[in-house]
C-alpha positions in Angstrom: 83.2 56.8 172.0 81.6 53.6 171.2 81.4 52.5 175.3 80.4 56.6 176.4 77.4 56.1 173.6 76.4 52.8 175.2 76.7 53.8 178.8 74.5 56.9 178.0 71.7 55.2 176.5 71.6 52.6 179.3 71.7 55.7 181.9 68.8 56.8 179.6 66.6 53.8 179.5 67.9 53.2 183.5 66.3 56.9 184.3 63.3 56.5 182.4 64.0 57.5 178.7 63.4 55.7 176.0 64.8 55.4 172.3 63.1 53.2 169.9 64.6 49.6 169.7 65.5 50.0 165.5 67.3 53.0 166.7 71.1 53.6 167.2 72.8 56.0 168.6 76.5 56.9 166.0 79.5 59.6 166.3 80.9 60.6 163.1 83.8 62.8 163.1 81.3 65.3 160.6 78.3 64.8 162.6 79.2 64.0 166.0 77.1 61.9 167.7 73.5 61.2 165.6 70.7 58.9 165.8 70.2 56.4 162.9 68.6 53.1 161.7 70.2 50.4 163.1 71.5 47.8 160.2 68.7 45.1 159.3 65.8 47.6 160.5 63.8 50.4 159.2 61.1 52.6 160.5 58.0 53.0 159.2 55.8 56.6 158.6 54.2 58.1 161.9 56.9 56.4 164.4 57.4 57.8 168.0 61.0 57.9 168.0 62.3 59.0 171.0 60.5 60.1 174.8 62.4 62.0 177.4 61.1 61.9 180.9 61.2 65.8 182.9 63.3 64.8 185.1 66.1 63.8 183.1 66.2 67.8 181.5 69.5 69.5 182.4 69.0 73.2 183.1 69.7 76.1 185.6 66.3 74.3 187.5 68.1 71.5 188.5 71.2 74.0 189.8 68.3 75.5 191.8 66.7 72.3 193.0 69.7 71.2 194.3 69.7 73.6 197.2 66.6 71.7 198.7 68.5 69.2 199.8 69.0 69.4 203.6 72.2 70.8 204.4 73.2 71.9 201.4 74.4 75.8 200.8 75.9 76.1 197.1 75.5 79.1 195.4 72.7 78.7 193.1 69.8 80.4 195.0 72.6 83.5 194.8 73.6 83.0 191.8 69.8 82.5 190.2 68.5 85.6 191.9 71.2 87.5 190.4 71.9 86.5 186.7 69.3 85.3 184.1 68.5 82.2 184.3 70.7 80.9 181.0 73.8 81.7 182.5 72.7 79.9 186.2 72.6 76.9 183.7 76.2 77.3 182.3 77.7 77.5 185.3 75.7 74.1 186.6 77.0 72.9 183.3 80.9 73.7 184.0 80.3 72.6 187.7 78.8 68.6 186.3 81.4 68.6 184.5 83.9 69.5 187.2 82.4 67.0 189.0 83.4 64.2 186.9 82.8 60.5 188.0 80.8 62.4 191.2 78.0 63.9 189.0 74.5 62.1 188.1 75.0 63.6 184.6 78.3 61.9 183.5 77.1 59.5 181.4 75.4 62.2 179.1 78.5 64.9 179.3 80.4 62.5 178.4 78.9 62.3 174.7 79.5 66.2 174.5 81.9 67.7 172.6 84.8 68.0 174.8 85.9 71.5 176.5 89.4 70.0 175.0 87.9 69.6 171.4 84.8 72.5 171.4 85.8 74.0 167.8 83.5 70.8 166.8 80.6 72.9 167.8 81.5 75.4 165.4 79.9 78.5 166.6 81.4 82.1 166.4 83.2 81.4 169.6 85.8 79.0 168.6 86.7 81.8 165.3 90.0 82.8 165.2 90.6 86.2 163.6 91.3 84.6 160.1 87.7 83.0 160.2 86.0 86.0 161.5 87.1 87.8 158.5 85.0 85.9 156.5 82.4 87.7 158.2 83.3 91.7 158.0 80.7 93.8 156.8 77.9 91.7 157.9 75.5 92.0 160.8 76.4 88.7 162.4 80.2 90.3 163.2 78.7 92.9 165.3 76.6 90.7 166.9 79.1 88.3 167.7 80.7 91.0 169.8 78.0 92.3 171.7 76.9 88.7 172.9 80.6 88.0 173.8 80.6 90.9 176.3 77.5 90.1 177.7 78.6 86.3 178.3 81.9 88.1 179.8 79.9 90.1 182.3 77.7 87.0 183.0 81.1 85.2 183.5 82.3 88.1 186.1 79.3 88.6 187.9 79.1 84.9 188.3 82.4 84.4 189.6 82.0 87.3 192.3 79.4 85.1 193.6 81.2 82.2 193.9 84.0 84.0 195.7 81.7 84.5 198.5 81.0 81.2 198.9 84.4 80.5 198.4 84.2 77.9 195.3 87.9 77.5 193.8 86.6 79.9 191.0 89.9 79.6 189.0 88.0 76.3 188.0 85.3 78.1 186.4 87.7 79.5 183.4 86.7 81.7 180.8 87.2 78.7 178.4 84.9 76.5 180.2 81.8 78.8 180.9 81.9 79.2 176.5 82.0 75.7 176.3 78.9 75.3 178.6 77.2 78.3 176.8 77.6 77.2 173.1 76.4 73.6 174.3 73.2 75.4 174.9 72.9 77.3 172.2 73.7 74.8 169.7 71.5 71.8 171.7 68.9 73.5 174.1 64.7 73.8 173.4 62.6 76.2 175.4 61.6 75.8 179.1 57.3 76.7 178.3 56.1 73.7 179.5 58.0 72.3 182.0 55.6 74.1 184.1 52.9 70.8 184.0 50.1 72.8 181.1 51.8 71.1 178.5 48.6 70.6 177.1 48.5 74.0 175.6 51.2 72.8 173.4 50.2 69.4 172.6 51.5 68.6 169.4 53.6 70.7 167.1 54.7 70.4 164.0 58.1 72.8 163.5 57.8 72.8 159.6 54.8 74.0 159.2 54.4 75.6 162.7 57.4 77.6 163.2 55.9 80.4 165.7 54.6 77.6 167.9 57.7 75.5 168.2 59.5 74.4 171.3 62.7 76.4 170.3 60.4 79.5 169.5 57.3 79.5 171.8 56.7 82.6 174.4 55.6 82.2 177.9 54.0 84.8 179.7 57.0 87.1 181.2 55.8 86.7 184.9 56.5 83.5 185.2 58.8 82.5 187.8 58.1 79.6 189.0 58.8 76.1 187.6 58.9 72.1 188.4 62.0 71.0 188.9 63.5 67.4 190.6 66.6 67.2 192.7 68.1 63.6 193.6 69.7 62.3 196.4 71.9 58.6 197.0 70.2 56.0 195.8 66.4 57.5 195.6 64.2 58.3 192.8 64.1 62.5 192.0 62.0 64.2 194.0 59.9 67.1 192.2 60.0 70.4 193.7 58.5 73.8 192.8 61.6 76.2 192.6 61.0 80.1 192.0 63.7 82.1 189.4 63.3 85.3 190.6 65.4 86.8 187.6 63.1 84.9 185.0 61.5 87.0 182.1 60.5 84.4 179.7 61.4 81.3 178.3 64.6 79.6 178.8 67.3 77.3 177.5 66.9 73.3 178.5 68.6 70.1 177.5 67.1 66.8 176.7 69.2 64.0 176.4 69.5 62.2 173.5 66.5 64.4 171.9 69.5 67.4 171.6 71.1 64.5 169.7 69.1 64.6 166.4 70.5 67.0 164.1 68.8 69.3 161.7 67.3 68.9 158.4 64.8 71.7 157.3 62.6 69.7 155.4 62.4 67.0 157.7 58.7 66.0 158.4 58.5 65.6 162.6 56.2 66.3 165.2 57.0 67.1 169.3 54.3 66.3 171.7 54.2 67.0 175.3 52.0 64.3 177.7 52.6 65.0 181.5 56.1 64.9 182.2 57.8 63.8 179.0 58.7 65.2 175.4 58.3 63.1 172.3 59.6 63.3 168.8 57.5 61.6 166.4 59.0 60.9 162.7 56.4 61.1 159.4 58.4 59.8 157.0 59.7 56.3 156.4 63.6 55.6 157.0 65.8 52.9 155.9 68.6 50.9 157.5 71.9 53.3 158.1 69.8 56.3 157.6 70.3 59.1 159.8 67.0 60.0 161.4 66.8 63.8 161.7 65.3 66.6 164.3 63.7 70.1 161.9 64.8 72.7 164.5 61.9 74.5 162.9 62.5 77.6 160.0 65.9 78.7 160.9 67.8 81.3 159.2 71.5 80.9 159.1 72.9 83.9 160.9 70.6 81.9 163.8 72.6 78.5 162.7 76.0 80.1 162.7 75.7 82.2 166.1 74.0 79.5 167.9 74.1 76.1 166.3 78.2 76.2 164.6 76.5 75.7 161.2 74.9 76.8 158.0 72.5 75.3 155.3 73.3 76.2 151.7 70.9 77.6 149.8 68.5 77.6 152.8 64.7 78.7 151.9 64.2 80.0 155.7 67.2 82.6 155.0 66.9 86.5 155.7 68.5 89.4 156.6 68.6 91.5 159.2 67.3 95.1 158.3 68.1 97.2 161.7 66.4 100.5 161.3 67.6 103.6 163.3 65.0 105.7 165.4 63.4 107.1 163.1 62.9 111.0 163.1 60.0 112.0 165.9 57.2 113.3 163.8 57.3 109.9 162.0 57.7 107.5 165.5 54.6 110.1 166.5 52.7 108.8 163.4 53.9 104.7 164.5 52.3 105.1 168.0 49.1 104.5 167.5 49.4 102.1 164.6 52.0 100.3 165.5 52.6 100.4 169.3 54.9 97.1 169.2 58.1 99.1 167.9 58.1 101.4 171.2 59.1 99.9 174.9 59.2 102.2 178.3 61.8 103.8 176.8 61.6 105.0 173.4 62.1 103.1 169.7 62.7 99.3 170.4 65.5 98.9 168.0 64.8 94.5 168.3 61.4 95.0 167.3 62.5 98.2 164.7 64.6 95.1 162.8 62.6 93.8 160.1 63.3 90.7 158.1 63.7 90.4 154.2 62.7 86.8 153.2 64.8 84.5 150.7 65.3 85.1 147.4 63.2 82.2 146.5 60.3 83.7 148.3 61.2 87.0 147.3 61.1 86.4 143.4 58.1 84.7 143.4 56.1 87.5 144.4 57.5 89.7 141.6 58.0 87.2 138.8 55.0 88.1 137.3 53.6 91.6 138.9 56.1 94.6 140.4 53.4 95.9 142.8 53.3 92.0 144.6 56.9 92.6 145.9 55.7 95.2 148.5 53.7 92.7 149.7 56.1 90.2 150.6 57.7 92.4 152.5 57.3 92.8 156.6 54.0 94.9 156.3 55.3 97.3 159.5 58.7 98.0 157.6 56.5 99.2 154.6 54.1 101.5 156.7 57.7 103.3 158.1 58.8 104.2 155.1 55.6 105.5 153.6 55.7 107.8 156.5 59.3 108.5 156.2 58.2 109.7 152.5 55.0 111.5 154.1 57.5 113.6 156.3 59.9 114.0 153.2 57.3 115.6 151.2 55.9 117.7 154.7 52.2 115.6 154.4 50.0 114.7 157.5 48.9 111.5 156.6 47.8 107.9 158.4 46.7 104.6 156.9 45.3 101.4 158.4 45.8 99.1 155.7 48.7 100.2 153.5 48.6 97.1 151.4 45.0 98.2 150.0 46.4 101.5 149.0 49.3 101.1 148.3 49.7 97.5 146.3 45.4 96.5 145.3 45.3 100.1 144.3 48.9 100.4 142.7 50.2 103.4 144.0 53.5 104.0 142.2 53.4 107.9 142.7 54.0 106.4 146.3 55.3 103.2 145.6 58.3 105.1 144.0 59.4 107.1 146.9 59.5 104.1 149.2 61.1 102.3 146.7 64.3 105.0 147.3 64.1 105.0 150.7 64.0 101.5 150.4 67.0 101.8 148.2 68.9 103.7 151.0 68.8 101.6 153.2 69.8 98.7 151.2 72.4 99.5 149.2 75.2 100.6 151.8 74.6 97.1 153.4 75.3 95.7 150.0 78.2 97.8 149.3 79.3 97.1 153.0 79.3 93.2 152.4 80.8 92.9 148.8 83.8 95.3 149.3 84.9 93.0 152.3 84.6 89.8 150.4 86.5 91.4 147.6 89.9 91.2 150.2 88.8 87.5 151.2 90.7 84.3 149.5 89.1 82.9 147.0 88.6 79.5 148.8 87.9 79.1 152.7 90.9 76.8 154.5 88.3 74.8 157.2 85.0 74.1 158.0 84.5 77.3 160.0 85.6 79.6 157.1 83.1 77.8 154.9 80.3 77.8 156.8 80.7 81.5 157.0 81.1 82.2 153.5 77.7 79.9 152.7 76.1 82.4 155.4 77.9 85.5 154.0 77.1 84.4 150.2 73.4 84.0 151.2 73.4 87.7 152.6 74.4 88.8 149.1 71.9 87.0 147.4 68.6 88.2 149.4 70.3 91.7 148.8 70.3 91.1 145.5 67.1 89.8 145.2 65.9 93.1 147.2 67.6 95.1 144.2 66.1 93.1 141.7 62.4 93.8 142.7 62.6 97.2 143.1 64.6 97.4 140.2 61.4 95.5 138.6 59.4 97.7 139.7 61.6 100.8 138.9 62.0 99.7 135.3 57.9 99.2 135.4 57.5 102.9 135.9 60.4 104.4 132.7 58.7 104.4 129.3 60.8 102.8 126.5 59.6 105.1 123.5 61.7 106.2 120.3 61.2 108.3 119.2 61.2 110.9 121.9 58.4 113.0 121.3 55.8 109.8 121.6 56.2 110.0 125.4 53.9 112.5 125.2 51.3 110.4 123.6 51.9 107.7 126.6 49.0 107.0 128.5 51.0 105.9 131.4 50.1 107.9 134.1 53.8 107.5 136.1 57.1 108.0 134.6 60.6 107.9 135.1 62.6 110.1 132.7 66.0 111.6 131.8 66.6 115.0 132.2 66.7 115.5 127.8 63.5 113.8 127.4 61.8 115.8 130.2 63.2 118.9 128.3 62.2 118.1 125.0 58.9 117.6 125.9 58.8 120.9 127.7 60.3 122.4 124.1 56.8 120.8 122.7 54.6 122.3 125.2 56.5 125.7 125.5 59.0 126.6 123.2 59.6 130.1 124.3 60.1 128.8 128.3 62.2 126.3 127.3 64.7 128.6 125.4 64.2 131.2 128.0 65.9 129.0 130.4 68.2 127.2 128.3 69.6 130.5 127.5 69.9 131.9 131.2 71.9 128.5 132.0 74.0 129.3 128.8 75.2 132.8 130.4 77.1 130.6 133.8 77.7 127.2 131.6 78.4 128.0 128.0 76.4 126.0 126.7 73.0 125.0 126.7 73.6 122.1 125.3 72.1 119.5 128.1 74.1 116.3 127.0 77.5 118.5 127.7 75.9 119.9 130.5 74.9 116.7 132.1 78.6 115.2 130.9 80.2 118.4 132.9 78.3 117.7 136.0 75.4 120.3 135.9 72.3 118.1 135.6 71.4 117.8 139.5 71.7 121.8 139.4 69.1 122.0 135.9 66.8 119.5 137.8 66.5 122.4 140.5 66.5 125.0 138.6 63.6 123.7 136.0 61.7 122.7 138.8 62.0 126.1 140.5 61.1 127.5 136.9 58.3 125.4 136.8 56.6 126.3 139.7 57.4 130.2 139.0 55.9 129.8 135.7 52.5 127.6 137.2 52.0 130.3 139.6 52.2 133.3 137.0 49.6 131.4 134.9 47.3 130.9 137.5 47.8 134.6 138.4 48.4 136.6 135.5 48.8 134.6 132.8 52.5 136.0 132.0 55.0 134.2 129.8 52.7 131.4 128.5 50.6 133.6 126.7 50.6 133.3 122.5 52.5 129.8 123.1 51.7 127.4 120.3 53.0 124.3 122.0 52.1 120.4 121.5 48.5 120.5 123.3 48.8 117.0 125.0 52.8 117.6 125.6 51.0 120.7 127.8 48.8 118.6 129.6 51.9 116.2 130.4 53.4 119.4 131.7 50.7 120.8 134.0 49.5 117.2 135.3 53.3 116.5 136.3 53.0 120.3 138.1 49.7 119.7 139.7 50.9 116.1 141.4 54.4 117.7 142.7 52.3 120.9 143.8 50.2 118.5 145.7 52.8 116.2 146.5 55.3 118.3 148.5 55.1 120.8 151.3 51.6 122.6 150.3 51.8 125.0 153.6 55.3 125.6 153.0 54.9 126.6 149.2 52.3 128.8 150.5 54.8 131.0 152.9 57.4 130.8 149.6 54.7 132.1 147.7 53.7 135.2 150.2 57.5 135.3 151.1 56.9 134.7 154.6 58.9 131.9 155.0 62.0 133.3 156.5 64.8 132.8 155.0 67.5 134.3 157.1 67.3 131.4 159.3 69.8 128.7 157.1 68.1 125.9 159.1 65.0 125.8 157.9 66.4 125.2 154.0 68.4 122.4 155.7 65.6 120.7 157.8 64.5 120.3 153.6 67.6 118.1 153.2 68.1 116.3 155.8 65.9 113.5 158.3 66.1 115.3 161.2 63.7 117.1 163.4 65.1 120.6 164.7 64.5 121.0 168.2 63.8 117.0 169.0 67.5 115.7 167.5 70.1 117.7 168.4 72.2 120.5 166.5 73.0 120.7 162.7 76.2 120.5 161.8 77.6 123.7 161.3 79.7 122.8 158.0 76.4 120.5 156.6 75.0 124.4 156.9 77.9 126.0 155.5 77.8 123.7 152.1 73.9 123.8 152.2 74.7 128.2 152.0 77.4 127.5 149.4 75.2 125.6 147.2 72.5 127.9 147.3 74.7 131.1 146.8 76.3 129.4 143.9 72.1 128.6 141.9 71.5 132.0 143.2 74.5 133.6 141.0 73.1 130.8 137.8 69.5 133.1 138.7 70.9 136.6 138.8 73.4 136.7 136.0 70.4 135.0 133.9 68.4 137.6 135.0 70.7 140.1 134.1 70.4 138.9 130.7 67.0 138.4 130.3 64.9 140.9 133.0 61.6 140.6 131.4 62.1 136.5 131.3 60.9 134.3 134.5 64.3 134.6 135.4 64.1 137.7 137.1 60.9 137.2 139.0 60.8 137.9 142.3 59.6 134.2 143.4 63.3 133.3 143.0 64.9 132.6 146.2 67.2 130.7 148.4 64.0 129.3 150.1 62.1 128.1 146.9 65.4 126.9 145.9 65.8 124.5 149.1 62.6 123.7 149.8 61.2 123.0 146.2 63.8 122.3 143.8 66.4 120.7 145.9 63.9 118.2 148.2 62.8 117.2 145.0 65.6 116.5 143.2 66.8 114.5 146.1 63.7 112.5 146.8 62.1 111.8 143.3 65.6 111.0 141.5 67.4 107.4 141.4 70.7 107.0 139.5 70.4 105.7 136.1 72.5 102.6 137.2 69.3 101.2 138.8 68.3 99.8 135.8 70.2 97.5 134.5 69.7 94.8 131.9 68.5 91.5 132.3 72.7 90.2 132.1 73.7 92.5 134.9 75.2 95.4 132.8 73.7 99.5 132.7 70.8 100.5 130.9 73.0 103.2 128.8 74.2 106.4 130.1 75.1 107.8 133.8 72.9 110.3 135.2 69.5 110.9 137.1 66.2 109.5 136.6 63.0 111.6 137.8 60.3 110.4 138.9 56.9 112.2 137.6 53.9 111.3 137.8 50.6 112.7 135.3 47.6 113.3 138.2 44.4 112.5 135.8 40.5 112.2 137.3 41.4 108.4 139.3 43.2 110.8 141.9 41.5 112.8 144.5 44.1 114.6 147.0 41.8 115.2 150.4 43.1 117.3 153.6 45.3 115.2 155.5 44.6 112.3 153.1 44.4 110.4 150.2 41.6 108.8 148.3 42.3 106.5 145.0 
């Protein structure tokens, strides 16, 4: 390797490169070849390092190029105006190599890992199926597979091409054209400025300028036509303007010996661009034998595995992944106009509907020492969808420009809440998904591939985790911690997250005679009206309903006629509780809806319409319910409705047999609620992992006092 390493940098220098003189270049069986401090020398701070000339860049331009010389007929005007221009590249790539001692590039393929060797690039390509276990349940498995079939149909299309030519395509293996794509994954920076206005870019620091960086940095998508050099026998390369028809952006380029500096994420370096060459400048001082290194800018390592063949551990630019389905109509309806990035020509854009969660370092400290500040270090667009996924949930009309001023300066946990469990939904499964598959894993990985996927995999877990743990902070900000039981009522908390026996307890203070009205209509189906053997016997999701059906019933016969409150001698301020956690839920959820329960206009012969309450879907834009989804939706409700009539039975005059009571009120009111403002109890767990107490359901209820003004279409802290 020694002689290949010396005969490439002589090529270099011979073509117009240069490499600073204290500089070596090294191969290491861990690093492969690196650039380093020769022995005796150092470098000081601010050094230019290392200048590549244009016309030493590899890259489908030079496939292209090479079709201007006189005579010449190879594929690559075919092949360019047919595939992308990435995969034009890989195939120049194989043929070089093909070519051997024939091909300008040798010197620099040779100090490539070898088609014979390529597991040293480490990428998801050269996995076997025990190493790609070590990924199950994450995204990065999936989309392993999906770019593996579009390389294949790259690989095919490309290959009918060459047939017509007649190339000896069985050359051009399988094998090969993965080798050439992973070297350009793992080595390659952005074609923007090979077009000659490099001064746009002029110097850029990846570190701190990550958006802006030669890896990352977006062309405009008509671009088509680029600088390029082709070379004949014994001249200097000639430049040449060559058009990529199939161009759509940016694309992959290699520059020798500046593909050779690896990464280290808190390297300080800088890349400028003068004319026709690229520069790497150093900031910091190295030492004799140091490695010097490259900071490929702030990669996460699902980016590092796929493309580069390795991770960082405990890497501060980590994130996940967070794909989010379409979501239902009347909500992408609602995006449209305020966010007109997640929609293409065809619908939801489900690349720019993936939103990012940051590292767990970034991540705690935003809710270290405030709840409300985790929202905001979250993807501002992902927050705005699921407030109006919670808008639709609870059948409001509603748009906001600047959630975070509503939301977070204002502290809107009545909202914050209900995003918090969407939040939670979307989360957890992922969680669940990645944890039971590392539970079948051995407990050490067996090479360098295996452990590179479980740092990767590990780090998943952790930003999770760190997800959990801020809504969980925020969760636990919102349940009062009062003994004894009665004093919640003298909270002046305004939001609250209680158990099902404190909720009833303080409905006893308030109204006795309601709460052993009810209680004793639940004892006629349960026997018992006990509520911690109730809840122990799986009935507390069905009391939630009911009471909240019961509250309603009895709000509305107050407001009316005054019946089944009067004479009640109840805790005043418990009462208030009562009616302010009424008035925000009345608000709160479906107020045109309540109003056709109320009249008893809202239909109820039509099953769909209870489930449409239940379910994220839009009837008539999504497709058909599932006809057993309806059939258990009817069960259910048939089975509260018997709990309502054989109370009735028992007590006529009571609330029980009012005429309010239906299968609708029941689906619409106390079911949607139940699902949307409850949370296990699990969620909160102590500060050493383990469970608050209990199982069961937390409510959320929240106390509307004078601060909050509900408008028509609106709301106004």
């Amino acid at each position: 390797m020694l002689e290949c390493l010396t005969a490439f940098q002589q090529w270099f220098t011979a073509n117009g490169g240069w490499l600073h003189s204290d500089l070596e270049l090294a191969h290491e069986k861990e690093l492969g070849v690196h650039v380093r401090v020769k022995h005796g020398a150092s470098l000081g701070p601010d050094t230019r390092v290392c200048s590549c000339p244009a016309s030493l860049s590899f890259s489908c331009l030079d496939a292209v190029a090479s079709s201007s010389q006189p005579g010449s007929n190879p594929p690559w005007l075919a092949l360019a105006a047919s595939l992308p221009p990435e995969p034009v590249g890989w195939f120049f790539l194989v043929h070089e190599y093909l070519a051997s001692a024939s091909s300008f590039w040798k010197p620099y393929i040779d100090t490539l890992p070898s088609p014979s060797a390529a597991e040293q690039l480490g990428t998801l390509v050269y996995f076997k199926d025990e190493d790609l276990q070590w990924l199950g349940g994450t995204n990065l498995l999936a989309a392993h597979w999906q770019r593996t079939k579009a390389w294949q149909v790259y690989w095919e299309e490309g290959l009918d091409i060459l047939r017509k030519y007649h190339w000896p395509v069985e050359k051009y293996t399988w094998r090969l054209f993965q080798w050439a794509a992973t070297v350009y994954t793992s080595r390659s920076f952005t074609s923007q400025w090979l077009k000659g206005d490099a001064a746009e870019y002029s110097s850029v620091d990846p570190a701190r300028a990550p958006d802006t960086s030669p890896y990352d940095l977006q062309r405009p998508k008509n671009q088509k036509t680029y600088r390029a050099y082709f070379r004949t026998q014994g001249h200097e390369p000639t430049a040449v303007t060559v058009t990529l028809p199939s161009a759509n952006g940016p694309f992959q380029v290699l520059f020798p010996i500046l593909d050779a500096f690896n990464h280290d994420h808190s390297a300080e370096v800088n890349w400028s661009f003068e004319k026709d060459s690229f520069t790497m400048t150093v900031e910091e001082p190295k030492k004799q034998g140091e490695e010097v290194f490259n900071n490929y800018g702030r990669k996460a390592n699902e980016e590092l595995l796929m493309g580069y063949g390795f991770c960082v551990s405990q890497n501060p630019w980590d994130r996940f992944a967070l794909a989010f389905r379409p979501p239902p109509v009347t909500v992408q309806n609602k995006l449209r106009s305020t966010r007109p990035e997640l929609f293409d020509a065809n619908g939801w854009d489900s690349s720019a509907g993936t939103f990012y969660l940051p590292s767990p370092r970034y991540l705690a400290q935003s809710y270290y020492h405030d709840p409300f500040s985790f929202w905001s270090a979250l993807p501002p667009t992902l927050v705005e969808l699921l407030f109006h996924m919670v808008m639709r949930e609870r059948g409001k009309d509603v748009s906001f420009v600047n959630l975070k001023d509503y939301l977070i300066d204002n502290r809107a946990c009545w909202d914050i809440f209900a995003i918090s469990r969407q939040f939670l939904e979307q989360v957890q499964p992922m969680l669940a998904r990645i944890t039971l598959e590392k539970s079948v894993l051995p407990s050490t990985p067996k090479n360098k591939l295996q452990a590179n996927a479980q740092i990767y995999r590990d780090g998943q877990i952790r930003i999770l985790n760190s997800v959990l743990k801020g809504i969980h902070t925020f969760v636990q900000s919102v349940r009062p911690i009062l003994e004894p039981l009665h004093d919640i009522s003298q909270h002046d908390c305004c939001s609250m997250l209680m158990t099902l026996p404190e909720v009833l307890d303080i409905w006893q203070q308030a109204f006795p005679s309601a709460h052993r009205n009810f209680l004793a209509g639940i004892e006629r189906s349960a026997n018992t009206s006990d509520v911690h053997v109730l809840q122990q016997a799986g009935w507390e999701e069905d009391i939630w309903t009911l009471w909240l059906c019961w509250l309603l019933i009895m709000h509305e016969k107050e407001d009316f006629d005054k019946h089944g409150t009067n004479g009640e001698n109840g805790d005043i301020r418990s009462k208030a509780l009562i009616g302010g956690w009424t008035d925000w839920l009345r608000h709160s959820y479906l107020p045109v809806i309540l109003d056709r329960v109320r009249r008893g206009t809202l239909g109820s012969a039509d099953p769909r319409t209870r489930f449409e309450a239940l379910r994220d879907v839009d009837l008539g834009n999504e497709g058909n319910l599932a006809e057993t989804a309806l059939a258990d939706l009817e069960d259910h409700l048939n089975d509260l409705l018997g709990i309502v009539r054989m109370a009735a039975d028992f007590m006529p005059t009571s609330l029980w047999g009012d005429a309010m009571w239906s299968g609708d009120l029941i689906a619409v009111w106390g079911l949607r609620i139940t699902k949307y403002e409850c949370v296990e109890r699990s969620l909160l767990q102590d500060d050493d992992g383990g469970k608050e107490g209990e199982e069961g359901l937390l409510m959320y209820l929240h106390r509307m006092d004078g601060r909050h003004v509900w408008l028509e279409g609106e709301y106004k802290p």
